[in-house]
N, C-alpha and C positions, 0 to 999 in steps of 0.2 A: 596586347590588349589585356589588362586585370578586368577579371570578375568581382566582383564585389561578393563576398563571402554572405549567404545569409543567417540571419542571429540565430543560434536554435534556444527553442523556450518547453519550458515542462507540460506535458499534457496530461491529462488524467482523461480516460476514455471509458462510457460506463456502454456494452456489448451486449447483446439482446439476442442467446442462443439456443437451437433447442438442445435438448439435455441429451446428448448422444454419444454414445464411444466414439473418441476421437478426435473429436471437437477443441477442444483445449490443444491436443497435439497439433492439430494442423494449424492453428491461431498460432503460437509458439513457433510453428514450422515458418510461417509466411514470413515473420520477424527474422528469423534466423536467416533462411536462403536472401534475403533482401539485407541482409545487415546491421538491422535495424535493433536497438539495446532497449531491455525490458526490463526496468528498474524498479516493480512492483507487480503482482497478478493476484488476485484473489476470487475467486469462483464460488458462487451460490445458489443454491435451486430457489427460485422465485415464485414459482406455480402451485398452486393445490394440489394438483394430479400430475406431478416430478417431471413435467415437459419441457420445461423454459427455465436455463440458465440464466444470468445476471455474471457477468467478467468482468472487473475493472482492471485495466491494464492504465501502469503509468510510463511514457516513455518521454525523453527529449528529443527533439527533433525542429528544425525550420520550418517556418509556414508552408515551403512549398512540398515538403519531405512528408509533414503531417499529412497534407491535402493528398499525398499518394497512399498512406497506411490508410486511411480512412478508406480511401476510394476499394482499395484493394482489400479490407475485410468487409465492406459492405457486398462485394463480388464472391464471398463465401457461400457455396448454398444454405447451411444451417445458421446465418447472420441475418435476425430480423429487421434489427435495427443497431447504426453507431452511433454514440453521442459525443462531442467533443467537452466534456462538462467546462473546461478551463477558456471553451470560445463561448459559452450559453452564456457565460456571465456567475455569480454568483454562486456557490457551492460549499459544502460543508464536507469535510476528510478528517477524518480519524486512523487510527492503527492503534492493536494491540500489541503489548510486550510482558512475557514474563521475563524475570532480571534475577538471575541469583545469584546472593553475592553472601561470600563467608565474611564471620566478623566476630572479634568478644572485642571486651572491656570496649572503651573507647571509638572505636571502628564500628562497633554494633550499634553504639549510641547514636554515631554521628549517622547511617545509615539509616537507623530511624527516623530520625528526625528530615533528613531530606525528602524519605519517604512519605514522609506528612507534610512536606512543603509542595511537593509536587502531587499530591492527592493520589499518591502510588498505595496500593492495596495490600496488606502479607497475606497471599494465599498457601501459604505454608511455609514454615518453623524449624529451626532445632536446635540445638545446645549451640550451633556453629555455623549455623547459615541461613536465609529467607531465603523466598521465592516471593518476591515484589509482581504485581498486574499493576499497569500502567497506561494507562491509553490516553491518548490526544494526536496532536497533529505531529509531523516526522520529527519537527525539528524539537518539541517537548522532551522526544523519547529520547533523540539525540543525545539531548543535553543530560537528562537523566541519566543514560549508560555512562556517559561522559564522567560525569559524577560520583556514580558508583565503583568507579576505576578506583578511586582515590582510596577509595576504604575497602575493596578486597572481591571486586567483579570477579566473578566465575565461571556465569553461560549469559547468554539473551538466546530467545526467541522471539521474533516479531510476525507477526501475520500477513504483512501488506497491508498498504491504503485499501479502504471501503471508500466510498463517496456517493453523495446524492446531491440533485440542484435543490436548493429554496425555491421555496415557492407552491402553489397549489398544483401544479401542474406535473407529470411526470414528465422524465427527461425520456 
């Protein structure tokens, strides 16, 4: 008998927690003992009075693989709410990156100028290197690092996907 394999597809997951020691470990934990690959996480305090986190986790996974992570952080005590933003429909993702990349004569120029092709930022300078900010969606940043290869890459930092749904309504 074949089973038919199913597709697995990107999720972006936006996690509604309170703001508690721990909290993060154990979300991390439940991915890890289950198997499950966590290809993005960023954490925010959302509240006025430091009570309620905001986690967006992006992971890959099958419909029916998703339908179990979900089920099972929803089963978190400190999980108010999960949202599947990539099933809601519509949504907006970004990521930060600082990129720093050494360069003179010619390599410095060309690095310039990409930098302004891709609306990349110089938040610091020197005789012999930048520190490029850059944000937009993964695959921008991507190609940006990608780029800056060429002309004398020396570190990245990225942040992880943020995400929210369009529209008036919260997710």
């Amino acid at each position: 008998m074949h089973i038919k394999e199913e597709q697995r597809e990107r999720h972006t997951l936006a996690v509604i927690v309170d703001n508690e020691p721990g909290i993060l470990a154990r979300i991390a934990g439940m991915f890890t003992a289950r198997g499950y690959n966590i290809e993005s996480l960023t954490v925010t305090d959302i509240s006025a009075d430091d009570l309620v986190s905001r986690i967006t986790i992006v992971t890959t996974a099958s419909p029916h693989v998703m339908e179990q992570i979900i089920a099972q952080l929803e089963r978190l005590v400190p999980v108010h709410k999960v949202t599947d933003l990539t099933v809601l429909g519509e949504h907006v993702e970004r990521e930060l990156a600082l990129v720093k990349v050494a360069g003179k004569g010619e390599h410095r120029i060309e690095a310039l100028r990409l930098a302004d092709v891709y609306r990349a930022r110089v938040v610091d300078a020197t005789i012999e290197s930048f520190v490029f900010e850059v944000t937009g969606g993964s695959e921008k940043i991507d190609k940006f690092v990608e780029l800056m290869r060429e002309v004398g890459l020396i570190e990245v930092a990225r942040t992880g996907i943020v995400a929210i749904a369009r529209g008036k309504e919260a997710a």
